[in-house]
C-alpha positions, 0 to 999 in steps of 0.5 A: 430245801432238805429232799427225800427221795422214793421209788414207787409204784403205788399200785395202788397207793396203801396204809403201808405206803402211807407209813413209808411215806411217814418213816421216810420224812422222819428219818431223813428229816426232809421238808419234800419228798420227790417220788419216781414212778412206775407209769402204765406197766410195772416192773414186774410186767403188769398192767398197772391197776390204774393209769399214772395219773390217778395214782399221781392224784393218790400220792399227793393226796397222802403227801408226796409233793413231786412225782415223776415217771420212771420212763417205760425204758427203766421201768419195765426191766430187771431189777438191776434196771429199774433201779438204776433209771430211778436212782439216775433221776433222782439224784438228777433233780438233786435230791439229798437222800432216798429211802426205800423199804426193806424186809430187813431195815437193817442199812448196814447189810445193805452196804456190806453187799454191795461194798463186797460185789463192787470189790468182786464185780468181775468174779460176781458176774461170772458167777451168775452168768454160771447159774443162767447158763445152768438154767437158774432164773436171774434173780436166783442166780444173782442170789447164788452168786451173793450167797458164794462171795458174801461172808459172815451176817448176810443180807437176804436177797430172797426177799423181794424188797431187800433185793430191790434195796440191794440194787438201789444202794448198788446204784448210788455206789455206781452213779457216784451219787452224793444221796444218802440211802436209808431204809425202813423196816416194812411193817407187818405185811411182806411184797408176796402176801396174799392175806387181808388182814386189818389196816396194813395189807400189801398192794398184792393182797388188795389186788388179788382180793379186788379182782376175786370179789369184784368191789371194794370191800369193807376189807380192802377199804381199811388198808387204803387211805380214804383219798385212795378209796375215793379215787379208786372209787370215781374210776371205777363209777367212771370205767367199770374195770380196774385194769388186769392182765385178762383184759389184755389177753384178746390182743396177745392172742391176736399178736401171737397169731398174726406174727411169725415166731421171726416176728416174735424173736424181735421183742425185746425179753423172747430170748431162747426160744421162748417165741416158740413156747408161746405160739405152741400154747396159744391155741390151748390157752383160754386165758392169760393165767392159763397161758403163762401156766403152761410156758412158764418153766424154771429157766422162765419165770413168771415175771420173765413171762409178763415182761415179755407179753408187756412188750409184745403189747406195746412193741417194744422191741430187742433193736430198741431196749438191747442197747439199754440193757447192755449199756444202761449208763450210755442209756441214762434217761435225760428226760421224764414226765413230770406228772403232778406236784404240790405248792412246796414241790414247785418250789423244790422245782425251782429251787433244787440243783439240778443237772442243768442236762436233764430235763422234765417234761410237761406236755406229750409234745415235748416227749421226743426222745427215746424213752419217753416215745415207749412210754407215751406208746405204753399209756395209749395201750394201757387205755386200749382195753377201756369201753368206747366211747371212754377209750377214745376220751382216755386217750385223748386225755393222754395226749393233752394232760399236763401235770397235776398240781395240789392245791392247799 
């Protein structure tokens, strides 16, 4: 049974996401498309705008048949390593290929990239630890470094979604996988687009148009699947909130008051005295915008920043993700949570060559290993902001819920 493999977070799941879903099943001509996930933090930092569960609903309701979540270990990390967790249990269950969307569509570039930094790893490395050292952002600095050793048409790393392809490929080149990449040109609307306009808008416009109306307008409604809405929709009747980072906010400020800057230089991303500008700012700032506003600098991103707080909300900490970081192929995650599936997916299930050392879990009790600790902690913080008495329901949920299954 012929597999495609995507990695997503589906925040939320939109028109554009419909189209890659689409694409991806075409060009690989694959019968089961297997989707990793982000779980209640994002890459990025952020809280995601609905748990893993009601976003496991709207993938399968647009067609993806088997969706996994990419533990909170991998999934709140650099670039780098985000992919490398999501790429690792991919081609664990045995999936033949994985198709990304890029600004650039172009698979070529891709693999001239990466072929070039893996022959030049050592000057690559040092060419961006430079840039670091010189107070460059990572993600700047890798760029520097690309745009110094890469020669003739170049792929451009400044886009969000070329560079999350870059490390995807590089991934595969580094785990030796046998999965073929492939890429789909995005259509019409880019990662960082803050406009709504008509039927493909991204998961950021829709985002940033929800929180400023308070609804989902006729608008955001056109670029979402009707499933999308519905969901969305009965969360919203059931929760009154979709989550944002100012939900979250009365708990940092309770953090960054009770905890000494030593206590704060234990979690994990406060690097460089960064525990230091958050206890100056922590009195000044009446929001989590304004907070970030007034830490953020050149060396500290904003996405730096929001991992950073992602971690002091769920106590992740320097002891624990260190290794990780330093050592991600020691670190590859053995398990994940099998969050939902569809007819066809539980027979990929049975039937895919798995790596008989990794293992999906089902139910919270089974998840006892390291990275799924994070990530169950992180599903109960996400429902902290809910209203009682559906916050205590919320997390009862999170603690029982087995993995969805579609039915036909």
């Amino acid at each position: 049974m012929k597999s495609v493999g995507l990695v997503v977070e589906y925040n939320p799941f939109h028109n554009g996401h419909l189209y890659h879903l689409h694409e991806s099943k075409r060009a690989s001509g694959a019968e089961v498309v297997v989707a990793v996930m982000s779980g209640s933090f994002l890459q990025r930092g952020e809280p995601a705008l609905l748990p893993r569960w009601e976003r496991t609903q709207m993938a399968l309701a647009a067609g993806v048949d088997v969706v996994i979540e990419l533990p909170y270990t991998f999934a709140v990390q650099r670039a780098d390593l985000f992919a490398l967790g999501a790429i690792s249990i991919l081609d664990n269950i045995g999936c033949d290929a994985i198709c990304f969307g890029s600004e650039s569509g172009n698979l070529d570039l891709f693999n001239n990239a990466v072929q070039t930094i893996q022959f030049k790893r050592e000057e690559y490395d040092a060419l961006t630890r430079q840039a670091v050292a010189e107070g460059i952002s990572y993600p700047a600095a890798t760029q520097r470094a690309f745009q110094e050793l890469v020669s003739g048409e170049q792929l451009d790393l400044s886009k969000p979604n070329n560079s999350l392809g870059f490390h995807y490929v590089n991934a595969l080149y580094t785990l030796k996988s046998t999965m073929k990449p492939l890429t789909i040109a995005r259509k019409h609307a880019d990662y960082h687009d803050t406009e709504m306009a008509g039927s493909i808008a991204s998961a950021t416009a829709i985002r940033e148009a929800f929180f400023s109306q308070g609804t989902l307008s006729a608008d955001i409604l056109q670029a979402l699947p009707p499933s999308t809405a519905t969901i969305m929709n009965n969360y919203i009747e059931t929760y009154s909130k979709l989550h944002h980072w100012e939900d979250y906010f009365p708990m940092l400020q309770h953090q960054l008051n009770t905890a000494t800057a030593a206590r704060l230089q234990e979690v994990y991303e406060m690097e460089e005295g960064l525990e230091h500008r958050f206890r100056k700012y922590r009195f000044t700032s009446g929001s989590f915008q304004a907070l970030l506003e007034a830490v953020k600098t050149k060396r500290y991103t904003r996405t730096r920043l929001q991992r950073a707080l992602t971690h002091l909300l769920t106590g992740a900490l320097k002891e624990s993700m260190k290794p990780i970081a330093r050592s991600p192929l020691e670190h590859l995650p053995q398990a994940a949570r099998l969050l939902g599936f569809s007819e066809i997916g539980q027979k990929f299930l049975r039937e895919a060559n798995k790596n008989d050392d990794f293992t999906l879990q089902t139910r919270w009790k089974e998840a006892q290993c390291h990275h799924q600790v994070f990530s169950e902690q992180a599903a109960i913080v996400h429902a902290l902001c809910l209203p009682s008495p559906e916050q205590t329901i919320r997390i009862r949920e999170e603690i029982n819920r087995i993995p969805l299954m579609k039915t036909p």
